[in-house]
C-alpha positions as CSV (number, residue, x, y, z in Angstrom):
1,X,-0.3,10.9,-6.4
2,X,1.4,8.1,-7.5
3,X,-0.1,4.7,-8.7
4,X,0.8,1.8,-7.3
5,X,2.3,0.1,-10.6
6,X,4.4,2.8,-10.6
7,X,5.9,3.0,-7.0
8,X,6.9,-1.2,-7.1
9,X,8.6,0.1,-10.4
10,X,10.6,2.4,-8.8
11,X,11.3,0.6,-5.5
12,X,12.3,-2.6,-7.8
13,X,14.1,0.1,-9.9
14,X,15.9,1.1,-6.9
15,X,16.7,-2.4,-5.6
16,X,18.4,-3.2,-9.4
17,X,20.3,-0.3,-8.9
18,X,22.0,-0.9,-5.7
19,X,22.3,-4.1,-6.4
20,X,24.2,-4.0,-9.7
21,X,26.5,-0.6,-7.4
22,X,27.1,-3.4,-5.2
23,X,28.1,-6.3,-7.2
24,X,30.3,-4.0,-9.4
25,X,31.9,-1.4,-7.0
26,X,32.6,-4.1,-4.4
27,X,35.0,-6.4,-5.7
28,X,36.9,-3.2,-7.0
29,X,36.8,-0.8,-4.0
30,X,36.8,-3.0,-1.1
31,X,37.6,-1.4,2.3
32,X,37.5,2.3,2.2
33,X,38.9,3.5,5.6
34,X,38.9,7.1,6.7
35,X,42.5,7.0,5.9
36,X,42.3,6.5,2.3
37,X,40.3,9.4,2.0
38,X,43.3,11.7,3.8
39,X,45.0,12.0,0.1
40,X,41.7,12.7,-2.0
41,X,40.7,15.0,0.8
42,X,44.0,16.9,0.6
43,X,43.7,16.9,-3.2
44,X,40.7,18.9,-2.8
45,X,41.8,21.8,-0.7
46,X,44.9,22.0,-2.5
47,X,42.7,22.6,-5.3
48,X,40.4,24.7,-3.3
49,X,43.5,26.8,-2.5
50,X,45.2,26.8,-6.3
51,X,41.9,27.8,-7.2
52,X,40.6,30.9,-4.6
53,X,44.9,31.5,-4.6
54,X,44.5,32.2,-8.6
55,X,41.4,34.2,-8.1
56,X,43.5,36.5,-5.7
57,X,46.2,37.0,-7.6
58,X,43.8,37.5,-10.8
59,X,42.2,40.6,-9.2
60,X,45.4,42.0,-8.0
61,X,47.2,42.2,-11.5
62,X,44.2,43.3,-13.5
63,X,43.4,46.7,-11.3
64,X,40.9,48.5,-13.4
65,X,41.9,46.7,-16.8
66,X,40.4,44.0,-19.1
67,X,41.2,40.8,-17.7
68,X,44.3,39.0,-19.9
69,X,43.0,35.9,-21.7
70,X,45.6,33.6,-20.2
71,X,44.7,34.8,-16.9
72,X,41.0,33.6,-17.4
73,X,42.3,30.0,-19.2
74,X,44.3,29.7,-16.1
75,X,41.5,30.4,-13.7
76,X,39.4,28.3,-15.8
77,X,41.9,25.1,-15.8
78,X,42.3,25.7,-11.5
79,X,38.7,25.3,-11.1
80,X,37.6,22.8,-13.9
81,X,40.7,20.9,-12.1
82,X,39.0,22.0,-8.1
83,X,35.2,20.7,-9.7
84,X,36.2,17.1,-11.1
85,X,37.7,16.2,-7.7
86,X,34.6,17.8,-5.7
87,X,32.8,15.6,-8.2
88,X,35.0,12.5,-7.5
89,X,35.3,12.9,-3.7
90,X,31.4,13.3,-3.9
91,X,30.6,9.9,-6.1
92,X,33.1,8.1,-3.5
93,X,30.9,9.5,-0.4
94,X,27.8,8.7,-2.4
95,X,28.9,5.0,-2.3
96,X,28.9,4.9,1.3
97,X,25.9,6.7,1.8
98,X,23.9,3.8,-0.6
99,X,25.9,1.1,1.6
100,X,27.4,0.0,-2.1
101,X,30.3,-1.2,-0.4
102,X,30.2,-3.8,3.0
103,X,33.7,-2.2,4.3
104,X,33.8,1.2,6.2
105,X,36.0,1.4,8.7
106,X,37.4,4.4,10.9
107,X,40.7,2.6,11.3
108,X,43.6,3.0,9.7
109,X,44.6,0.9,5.8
């Protein structure tokens, strides 16, 4: 159980922190609309699809033999490249889940 010291710390803690989200990411983001997220969303399933579509093809040519190292460094690159934009679309939705932003709309720019 948890002292009470400790939980104003971490409510205070958690005020500072959306607080400083706000007054930085704000100013710089502004009004994210459910258009602006077309593009990242497409990024990501073209990734998705580069990625999975590598994969495929990867099986295919290696049969029953050791796979060929710049196979695997291509693989590798598709979904390191598929992971950072998962990553980035998920930071962006994590800033409108903590309200770090005042403008959300469902409307067009």
């Amino acid at each position: 159980m948890m002292k009470a010291p400790q939980n104003r710390f971490l409510l205070a803690l958690d005020k500072l922190r959306s607080d400083v989200n706000h007054e930085i990411l704000q100013p710089r983001i502004n009004t994210i609309t459910i258009e602006r997220f077309r593009p990242i969303v497409t990024a990501v399933a073209h990734a998705r699809a580069d990625y999975v579509e590598a994969l495929i093809a990867f099986g295919e040519e290696a049969g029953n033999e050791a796979p060929k190292p710049e196979r695997i460094t291509e693989l590798k690159q598709k979904r390191e490249a598929f992971e950072e934009l998962v990553a980035a679309a998920n930071a962006l939705e994590t800033i409108i889940q903590r309200d770090y932003i005042n403008s959300v709309s469902n409307k067009g720019h």
